[in-house]
N, C-alpha and C positions, 0 to 999 in steps of 0.2 A: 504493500500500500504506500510506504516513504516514495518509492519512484514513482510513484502514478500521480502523486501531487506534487512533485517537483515536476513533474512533466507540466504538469497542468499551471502550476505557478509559472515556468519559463515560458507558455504557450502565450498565458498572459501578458505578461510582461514583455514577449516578443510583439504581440498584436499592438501593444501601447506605442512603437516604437522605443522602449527604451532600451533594446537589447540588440538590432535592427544593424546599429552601426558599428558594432564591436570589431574590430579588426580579427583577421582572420588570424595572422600575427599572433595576434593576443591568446585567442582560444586555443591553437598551437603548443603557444607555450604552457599555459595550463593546463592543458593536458598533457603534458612533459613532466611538468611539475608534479599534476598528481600520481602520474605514474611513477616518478621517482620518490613519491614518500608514502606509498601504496608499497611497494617491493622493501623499501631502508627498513624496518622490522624485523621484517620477514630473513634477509641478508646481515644486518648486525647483531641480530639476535639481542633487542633490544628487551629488558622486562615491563614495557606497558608497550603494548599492540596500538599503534598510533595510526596504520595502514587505515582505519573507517574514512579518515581525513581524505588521505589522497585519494582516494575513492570515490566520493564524494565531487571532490574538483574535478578529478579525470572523469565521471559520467557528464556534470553539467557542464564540464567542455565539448562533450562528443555529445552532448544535447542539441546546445548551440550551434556545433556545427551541421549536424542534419538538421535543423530547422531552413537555418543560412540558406546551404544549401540542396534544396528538399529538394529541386528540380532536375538536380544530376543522379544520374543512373551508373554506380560503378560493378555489377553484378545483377543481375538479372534476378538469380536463385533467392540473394539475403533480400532483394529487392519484394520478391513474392512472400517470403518468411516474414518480413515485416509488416507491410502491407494488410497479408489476409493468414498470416496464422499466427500473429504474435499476440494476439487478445486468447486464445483459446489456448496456447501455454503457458500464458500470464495466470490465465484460469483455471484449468487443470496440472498442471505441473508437483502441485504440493499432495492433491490427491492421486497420482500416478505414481508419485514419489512412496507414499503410506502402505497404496494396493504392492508396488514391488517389494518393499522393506515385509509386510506381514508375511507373502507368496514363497522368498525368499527361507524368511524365516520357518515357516509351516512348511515347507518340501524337504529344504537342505541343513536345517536347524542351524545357519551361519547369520550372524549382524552385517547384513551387506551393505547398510546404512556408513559405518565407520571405516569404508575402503575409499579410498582415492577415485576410482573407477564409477563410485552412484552416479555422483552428478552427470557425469558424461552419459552412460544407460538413462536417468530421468531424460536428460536432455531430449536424445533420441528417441524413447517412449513419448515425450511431450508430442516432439514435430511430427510423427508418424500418424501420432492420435488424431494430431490439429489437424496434418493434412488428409485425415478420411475425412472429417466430420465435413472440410471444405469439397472435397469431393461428395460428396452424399447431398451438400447444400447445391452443388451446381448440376448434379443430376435433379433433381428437385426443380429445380427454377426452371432446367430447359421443357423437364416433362411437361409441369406446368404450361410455359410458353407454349409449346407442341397442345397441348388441352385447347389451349383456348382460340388456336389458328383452327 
């Protein structure tokens, strides 16, 4: 939910023009920056995990910059993944995440939750799900359309 209202705040504040003129420069570096104190933790093995920060800058940098520039197409594929299935992994991902962790644990009695490797299987469980459910929507629409010609 934090990123859905930061989106929604920068949305805003983009539409106000006050965000509008940011140099690209700028957003650049910020995202440089967070990326480099997103990993310095992680790398100096520091004892307070300070990485949320950079986190934080480096998303509402690469916010900024696809809002910027929303009309350039670098990839077709993250292009469609964003587009029409990133609301349905936004929204199923945590329960795909639960149903594997239970499945997991009820077949092969292992906590597959605490491997390295969930997130990537969630990941791929999420986009698979998302893209039937948009296939199923656009068989739908056409049958429809086809209905009513």
């Amino acid at each position: 939910m934090p990123w859905f209202l930061i989106g929604y705040v920068i949305h805003q504040k983009y539409d106000n023009n006050k965000l509008k003129n940011v140099s690209i420069v700028y957003l650049i570096m910020f995202t440089l920056v967070g990326a480099v104190l997103s990993i310095t933790p992680i790398i100096l093995k520091t004892k307070i995990n300070f990485s949320c920060i950079g986190i934080i800058i480096y998303s509402i940098s690469i916010f900024l910059i696809a809002i910027k520039y929303s009309d350039k197409s670098f990839n077709k594929i993250i292009e469609y993944i964003g587009d029409k299935l990133s609301l349905n992994i936004y929204i199923f991902h945590i329960i795909i995440a639960n149903i594997l962790s239970y499945l997991v644990k009820a077949i092969f009695n292992f906590a597959i939750e605490n491997t390295y490797y969930f997130p990537i299987i969630v990941l791929a469980s999420s986009l698979l799900f998302s893209f039937t459910i948009d296939c199923i929507k656009n068989i739908i629409k056409h049958n429809n359309l086809n209905t009513i010609k």
